[in-house]
C-alpha positions as CSV (number, residue, x, y, z in Angstrom):
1,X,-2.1,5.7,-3.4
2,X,-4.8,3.8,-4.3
3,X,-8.2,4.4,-2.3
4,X,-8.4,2.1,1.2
5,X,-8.0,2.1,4.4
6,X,-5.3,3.7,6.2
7,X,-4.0,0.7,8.9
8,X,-0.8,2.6,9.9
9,X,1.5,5.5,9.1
10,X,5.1,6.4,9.7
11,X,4.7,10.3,9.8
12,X,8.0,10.8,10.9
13,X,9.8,9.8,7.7
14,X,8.2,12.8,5.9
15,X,10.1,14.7,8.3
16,X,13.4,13.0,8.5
17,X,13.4,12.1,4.6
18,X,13.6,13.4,1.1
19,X,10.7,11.4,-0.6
20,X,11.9,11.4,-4.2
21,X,9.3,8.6,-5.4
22,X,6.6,6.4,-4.0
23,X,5.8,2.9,-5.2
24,X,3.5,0.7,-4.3
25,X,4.1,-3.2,-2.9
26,X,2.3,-6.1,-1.3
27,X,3.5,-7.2,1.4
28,X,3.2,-11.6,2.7
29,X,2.0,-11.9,6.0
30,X,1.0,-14.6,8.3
31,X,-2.9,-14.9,9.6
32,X,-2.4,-13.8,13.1
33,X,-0.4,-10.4,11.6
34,X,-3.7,-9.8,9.2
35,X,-5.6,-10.5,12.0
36,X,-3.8,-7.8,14.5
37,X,-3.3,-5.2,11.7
38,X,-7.5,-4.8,11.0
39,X,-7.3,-4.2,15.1
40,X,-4.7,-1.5,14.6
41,X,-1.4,-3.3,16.1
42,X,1.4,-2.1,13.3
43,X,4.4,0.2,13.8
44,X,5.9,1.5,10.4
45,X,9.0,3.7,12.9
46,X,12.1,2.8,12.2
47,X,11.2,0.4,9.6
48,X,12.7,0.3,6.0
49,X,13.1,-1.9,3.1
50,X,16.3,-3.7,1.8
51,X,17.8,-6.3,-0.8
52,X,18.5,-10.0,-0.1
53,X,19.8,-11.6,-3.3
54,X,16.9,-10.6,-5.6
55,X,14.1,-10.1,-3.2
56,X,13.0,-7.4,-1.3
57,X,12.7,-7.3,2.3
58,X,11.0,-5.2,5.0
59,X,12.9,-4.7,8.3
60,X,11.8,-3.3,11.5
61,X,7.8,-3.4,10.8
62,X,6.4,-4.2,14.1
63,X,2.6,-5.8,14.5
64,X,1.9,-6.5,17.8
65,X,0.8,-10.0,18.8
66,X,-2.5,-11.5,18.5
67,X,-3.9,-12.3,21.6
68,X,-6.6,-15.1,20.1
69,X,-3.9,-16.5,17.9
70,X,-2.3,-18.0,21.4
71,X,0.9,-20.5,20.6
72,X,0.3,-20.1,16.8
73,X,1.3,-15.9,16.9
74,X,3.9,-14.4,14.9
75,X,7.5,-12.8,15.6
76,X,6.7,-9.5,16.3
77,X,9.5,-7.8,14.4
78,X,10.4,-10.1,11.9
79,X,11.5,-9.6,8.3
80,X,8.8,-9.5,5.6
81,X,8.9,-10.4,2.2
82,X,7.6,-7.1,-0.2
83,X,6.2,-8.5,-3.4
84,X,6.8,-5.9,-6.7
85,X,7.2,-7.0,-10.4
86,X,10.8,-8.7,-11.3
87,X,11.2,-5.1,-13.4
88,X,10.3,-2.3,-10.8
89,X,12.5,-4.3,-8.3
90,X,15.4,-4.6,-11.2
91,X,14.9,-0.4,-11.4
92,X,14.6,0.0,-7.3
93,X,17.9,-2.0,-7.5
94,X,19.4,0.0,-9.2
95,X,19.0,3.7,-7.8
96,X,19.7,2.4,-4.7
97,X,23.2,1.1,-5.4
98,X,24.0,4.2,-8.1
99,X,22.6,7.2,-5.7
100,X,23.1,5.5,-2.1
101,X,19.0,6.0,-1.4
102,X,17.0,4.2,1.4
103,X,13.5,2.9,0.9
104,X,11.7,3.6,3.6
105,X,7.8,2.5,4.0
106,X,5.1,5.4,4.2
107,X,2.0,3.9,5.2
108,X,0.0,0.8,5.1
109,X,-3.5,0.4,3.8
């Protein structure tokens, strides 16, 4: 992991899971869901990762509303779009479907 920030961590899924590998992704987010991450508003529990034709998506990730963003705030829970190289997502792809493994997200930075 590269050096930053920690924002939020799902400590539980080193528990429950089998980490095998760890990769690294961005992630697209609104302004109001940058905004209320730097004040500490995510949830990584329960969240994971999955396909949806060639992309991958993160399900599950909650960040809590921002209260200045007013009408203009964000879904709390909605799906998120992970952004990795056409070739790493191609390889992710393909353990997934050949071993039956779940991506699940270990921290946020």
């Amino acid at each position: 992991m590269a050096a930053g920030k920690v924002i939020c961590e799902n400590r539980k899924a080193r528990f429950h899971y089998e980490i095998l590998e760890k990769f690294e992704a961005g992630i697209a987010l609104l302004g109001s869901e940058v905004k209320s991450l730097r004040e500490g508003g995510g949830n990584l529990t329960d969240s994971y990762a999955h396909f949806h034709r060639d992309e991958l998506w993160l399900a599950n990730f909650h960040i809590s509303h921002y209260k200045a963003a007013n009408q203009f705030n964000h879904e709390v829970t909605r799906q998120r779009k992970l952004l990795m190289h056409r070739r790493e997502l191609e390889r992710l792809r393909g353990k997934i479907q050949e071993k039956g493994l779940t991506l699940i997200p270990m921290s946020l930075y």
